[in-house]
C-alpha positions, 0 to 999 in steps of 0.5 A: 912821467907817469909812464916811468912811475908805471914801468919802475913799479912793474919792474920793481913788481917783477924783481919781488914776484918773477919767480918762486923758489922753494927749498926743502932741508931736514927741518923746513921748507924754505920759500922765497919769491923773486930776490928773496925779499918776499919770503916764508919757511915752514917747520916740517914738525909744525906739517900734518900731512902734504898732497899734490892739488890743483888751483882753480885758474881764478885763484890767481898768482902771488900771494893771496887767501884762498878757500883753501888757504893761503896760496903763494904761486907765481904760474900755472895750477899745480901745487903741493898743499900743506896742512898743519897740525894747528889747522892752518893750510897752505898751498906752494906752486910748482911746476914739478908738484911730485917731486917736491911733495917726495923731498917733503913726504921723505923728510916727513917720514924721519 
């Protein structure tokens, strides 16, 4: 029985977790992970500025605080880094870090 607790919670784990979807507009950035269950938005009128970093390997994967920050990351090290006008940091994961930070950065501009 434990085996089946055990394989419903991982599969229950990955449905939420798998992947991370992340969606730039004309107001927000949209960030879902998995089914969408698990999600956040941004408000571009609430972002100081936004740089293409790299996580530090112990910073893991999922959502978690960092010293950085609030990171939300589901593989590798990239990420783009948001700061807010209230001081507050995030970090989004990506694997495409430049072409995220262009929508972000040309929707800035505006």
């Amino acid at each position: 029985t434990y085996l089946w607790i055990l394989s419903i919670a991982l599969f229950i784990a990955a449905l939420l977790f798998s992947t991370l979807t992340v969606i730039v507009d004309d107001k927000k950035i949209k960030i879902a992970f998995g089914i969408g269950i698990v999600r956040k938005h941004f408000l571009l009128e609430n972002i100081q500025s936004a740089s293409s970093v790299s996580n530090r390997w112990w910073y893991g994967w999922g959502i978690r605080i960092t010293p950085h920050g609030w990171l939300f990351n589901v593989s590798g090290f990239d990420a783009v880094e948001l700061k807010m006008k209230n001081g507050k940091i995030y970090r989004i994961g990506t694997d495409e870090p430049q072409k995220l930070l262009e929508q972000i950065q040309k929707r800035l501009q505006k």
